[in-house]
VOBA-1610 file (N, C-alpha, C; in pm, whole numbers, padded with zeros to 5 digits, always signed):
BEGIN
Unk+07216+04075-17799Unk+07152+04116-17923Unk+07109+04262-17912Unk+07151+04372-18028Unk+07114+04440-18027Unk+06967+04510-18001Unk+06929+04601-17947Unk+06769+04631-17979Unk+06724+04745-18029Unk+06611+04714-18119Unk+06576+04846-18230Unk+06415+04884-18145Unk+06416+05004-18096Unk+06261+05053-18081Unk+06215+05136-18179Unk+06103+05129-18233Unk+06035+05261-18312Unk+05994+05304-18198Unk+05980+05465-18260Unk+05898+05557-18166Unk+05747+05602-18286Unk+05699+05694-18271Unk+05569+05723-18286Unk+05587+05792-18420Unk+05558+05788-18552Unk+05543+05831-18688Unk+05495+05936-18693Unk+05529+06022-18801Unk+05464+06116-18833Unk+05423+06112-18986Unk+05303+06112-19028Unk+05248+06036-19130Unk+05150+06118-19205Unk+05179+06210-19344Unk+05061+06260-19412Unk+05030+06167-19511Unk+04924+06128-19511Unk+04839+06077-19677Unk+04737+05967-19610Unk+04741+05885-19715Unk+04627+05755-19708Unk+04664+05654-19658Unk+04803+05642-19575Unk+04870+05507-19546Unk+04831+05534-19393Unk+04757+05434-19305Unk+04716+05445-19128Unk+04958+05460-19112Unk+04918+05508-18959Unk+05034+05483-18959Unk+05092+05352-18878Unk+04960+05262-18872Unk+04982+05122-18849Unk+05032+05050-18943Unk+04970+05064-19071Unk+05000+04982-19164Unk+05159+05019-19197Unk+05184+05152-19159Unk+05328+05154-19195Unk+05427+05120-19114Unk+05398+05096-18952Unk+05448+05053-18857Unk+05471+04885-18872Unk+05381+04824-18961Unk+05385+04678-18973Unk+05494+04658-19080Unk+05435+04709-19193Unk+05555+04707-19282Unk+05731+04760-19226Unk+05732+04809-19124Unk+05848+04873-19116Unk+05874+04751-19008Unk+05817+04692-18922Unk+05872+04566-18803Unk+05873+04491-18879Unk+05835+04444-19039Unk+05878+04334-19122Unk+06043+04330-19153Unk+06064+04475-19188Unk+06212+04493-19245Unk+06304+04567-19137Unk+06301+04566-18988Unk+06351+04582-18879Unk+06491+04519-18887Unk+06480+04379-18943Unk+06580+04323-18884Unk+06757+04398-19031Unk+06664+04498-19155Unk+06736+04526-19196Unk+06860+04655-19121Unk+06752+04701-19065Unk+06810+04831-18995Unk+06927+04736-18869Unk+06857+04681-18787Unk+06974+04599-18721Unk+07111+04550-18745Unk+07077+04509-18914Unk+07211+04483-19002Unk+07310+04614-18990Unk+07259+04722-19022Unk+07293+04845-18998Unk+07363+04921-18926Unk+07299+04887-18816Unk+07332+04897-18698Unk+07453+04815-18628Unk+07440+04692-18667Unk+07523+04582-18597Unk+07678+04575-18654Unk+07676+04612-18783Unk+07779+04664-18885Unk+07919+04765-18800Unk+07807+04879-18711Unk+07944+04951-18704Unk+07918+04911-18557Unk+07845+04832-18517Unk+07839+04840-18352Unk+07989+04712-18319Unk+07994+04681-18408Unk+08136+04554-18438Unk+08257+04658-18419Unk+08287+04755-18452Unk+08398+04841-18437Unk+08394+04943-18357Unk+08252+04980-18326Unk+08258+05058-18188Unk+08127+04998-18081Unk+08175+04933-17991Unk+08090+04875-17917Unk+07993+04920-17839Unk+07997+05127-17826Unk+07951+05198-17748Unk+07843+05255-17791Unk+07826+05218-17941Unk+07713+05322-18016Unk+07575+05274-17984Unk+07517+05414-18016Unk+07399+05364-17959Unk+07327+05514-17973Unk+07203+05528-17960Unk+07127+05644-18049Unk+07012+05640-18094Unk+06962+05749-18162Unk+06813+05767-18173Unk+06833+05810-18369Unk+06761+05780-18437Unk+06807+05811-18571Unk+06661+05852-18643Unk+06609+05958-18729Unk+06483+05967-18780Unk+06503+06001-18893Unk+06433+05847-18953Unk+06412+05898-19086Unk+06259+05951-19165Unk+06288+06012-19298Unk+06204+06091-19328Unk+06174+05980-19490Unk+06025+05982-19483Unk+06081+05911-19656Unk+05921+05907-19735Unk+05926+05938-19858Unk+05772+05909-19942Unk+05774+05805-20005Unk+05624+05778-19958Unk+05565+05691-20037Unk+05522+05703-20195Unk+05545+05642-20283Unk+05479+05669-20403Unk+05316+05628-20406Unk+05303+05628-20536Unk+05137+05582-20524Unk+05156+05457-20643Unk+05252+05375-20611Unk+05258+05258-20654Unk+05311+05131-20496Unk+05319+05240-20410Unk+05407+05133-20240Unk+05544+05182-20240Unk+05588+05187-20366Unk+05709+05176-20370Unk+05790+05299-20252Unk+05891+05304-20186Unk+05978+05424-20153Unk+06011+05501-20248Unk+05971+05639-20297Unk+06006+05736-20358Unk+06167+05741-20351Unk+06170+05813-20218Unk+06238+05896-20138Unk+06276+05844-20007Unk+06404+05850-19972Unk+06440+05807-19797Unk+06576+05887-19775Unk+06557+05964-19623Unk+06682+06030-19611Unk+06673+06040-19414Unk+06772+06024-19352Unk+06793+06057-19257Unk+06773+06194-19191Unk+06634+06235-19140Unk+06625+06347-19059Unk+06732+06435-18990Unk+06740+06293-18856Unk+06814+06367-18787Unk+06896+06256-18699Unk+06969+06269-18614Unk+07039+06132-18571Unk+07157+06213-18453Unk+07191+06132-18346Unk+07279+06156-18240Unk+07342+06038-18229Unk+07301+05940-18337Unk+07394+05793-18347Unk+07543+05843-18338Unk+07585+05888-18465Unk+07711+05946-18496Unk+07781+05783-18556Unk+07722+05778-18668Unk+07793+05685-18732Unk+07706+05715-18860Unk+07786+05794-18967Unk+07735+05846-19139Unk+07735+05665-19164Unk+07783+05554-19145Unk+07767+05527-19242Unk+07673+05399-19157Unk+07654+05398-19070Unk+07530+05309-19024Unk+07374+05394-19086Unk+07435+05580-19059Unk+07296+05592-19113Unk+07250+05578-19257Unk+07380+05597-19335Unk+07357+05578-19464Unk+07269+05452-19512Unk+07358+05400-19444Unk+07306+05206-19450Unk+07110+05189-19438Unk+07115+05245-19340Unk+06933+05251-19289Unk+06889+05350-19432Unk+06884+05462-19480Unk+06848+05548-19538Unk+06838+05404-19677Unk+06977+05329-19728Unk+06926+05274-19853Unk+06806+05162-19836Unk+06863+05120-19695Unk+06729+05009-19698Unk+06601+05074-19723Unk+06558+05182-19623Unk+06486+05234-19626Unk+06413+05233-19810Unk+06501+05255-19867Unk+06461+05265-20029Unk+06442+05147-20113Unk+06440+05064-20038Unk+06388+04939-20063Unk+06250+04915-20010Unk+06215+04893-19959Unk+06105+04862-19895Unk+05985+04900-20014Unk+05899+04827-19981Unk+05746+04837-19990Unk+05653+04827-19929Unk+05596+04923-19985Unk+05444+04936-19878Unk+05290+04860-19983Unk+05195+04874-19917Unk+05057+04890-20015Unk+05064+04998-20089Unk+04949+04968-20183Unk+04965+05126-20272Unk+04858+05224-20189Unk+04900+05327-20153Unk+04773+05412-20120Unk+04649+05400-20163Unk+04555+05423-20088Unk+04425+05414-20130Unk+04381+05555-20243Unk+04337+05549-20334Unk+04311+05668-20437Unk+04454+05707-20482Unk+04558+05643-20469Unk+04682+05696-20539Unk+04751+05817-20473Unk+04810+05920-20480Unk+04921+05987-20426Unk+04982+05958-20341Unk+05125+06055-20328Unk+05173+06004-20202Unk+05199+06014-20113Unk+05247+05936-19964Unk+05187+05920-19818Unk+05366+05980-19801Unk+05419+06071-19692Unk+05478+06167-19655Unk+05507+06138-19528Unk+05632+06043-19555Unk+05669+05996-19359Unk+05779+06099-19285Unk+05749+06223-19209Unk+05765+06328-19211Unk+05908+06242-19105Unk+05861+06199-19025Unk+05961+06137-18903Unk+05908+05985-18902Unk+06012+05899-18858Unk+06048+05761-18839Unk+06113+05794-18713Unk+06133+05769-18618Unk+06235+05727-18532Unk+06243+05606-18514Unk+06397+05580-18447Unk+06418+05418-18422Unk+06516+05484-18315Unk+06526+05375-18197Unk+06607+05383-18109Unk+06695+05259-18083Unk+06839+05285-18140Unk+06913+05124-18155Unk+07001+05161-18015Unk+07032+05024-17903Unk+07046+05023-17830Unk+07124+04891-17830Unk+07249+04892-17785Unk+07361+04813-17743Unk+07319+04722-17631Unk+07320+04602-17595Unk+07314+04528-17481Unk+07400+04558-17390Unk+07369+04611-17265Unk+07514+04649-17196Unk+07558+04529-17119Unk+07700+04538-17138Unk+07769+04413-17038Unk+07773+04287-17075Unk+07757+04252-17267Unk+07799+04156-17339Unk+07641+04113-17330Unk+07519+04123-17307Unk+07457+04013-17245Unk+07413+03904-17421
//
């Protein structure tokens, strides 16, 4: 089974960046889909991918786009970037919106079939 790590957020507004860390290990197993998609045709991939994305001041995802990435698969990252635009959060506290500057995830291949 594949494995997805987050790394450490970078987070402006009213959202902790716990609460966005929870919401984001809820919908983990979308990014895996993602991931697992092209890891079927190339068995070797494997990588660090950061995404960038706003919050509205309704929860909703504004905005989601892939930072930066050494995956090297456009369309695994594409894949993460739409989920990404799905998701929901809480609504900010006092309304505007929360500015997820960096996401990282680190998807990682099982080596040796396990």
């Amino acid at each position: 089974v594949p494995r997805i790590r987050q790394g450490n957020a970078d987070v402006h507004g009213s959202l902790s960046k716990e609460v966005i860390r929870r919401v984001v290990q809820r919908h983990l197993n979308e990014v895996k889909f993602c991931y697992e998609q092209q890891l079927a045709q190339r068995p070797d991939l494997r990588g660090r991918v950061v995404a960038s994305f706003i919050i509205a001041a309704d929860g909703r995802v504004q905005s989601a786009a892939i930072r930066e990435s050494d995956l090297g698969s456009p369309p695994a990252e594409a894949c993460i970037s739409q989920a990404i635009q799905r998701w929901s959060f809480p609504a900010p506290e006092g309304g505007g919106l929360v500015v997820v500057n960096s996401y990282p995830f680190v998807l990682e291949a099982p080596e040796g079939g396990e």
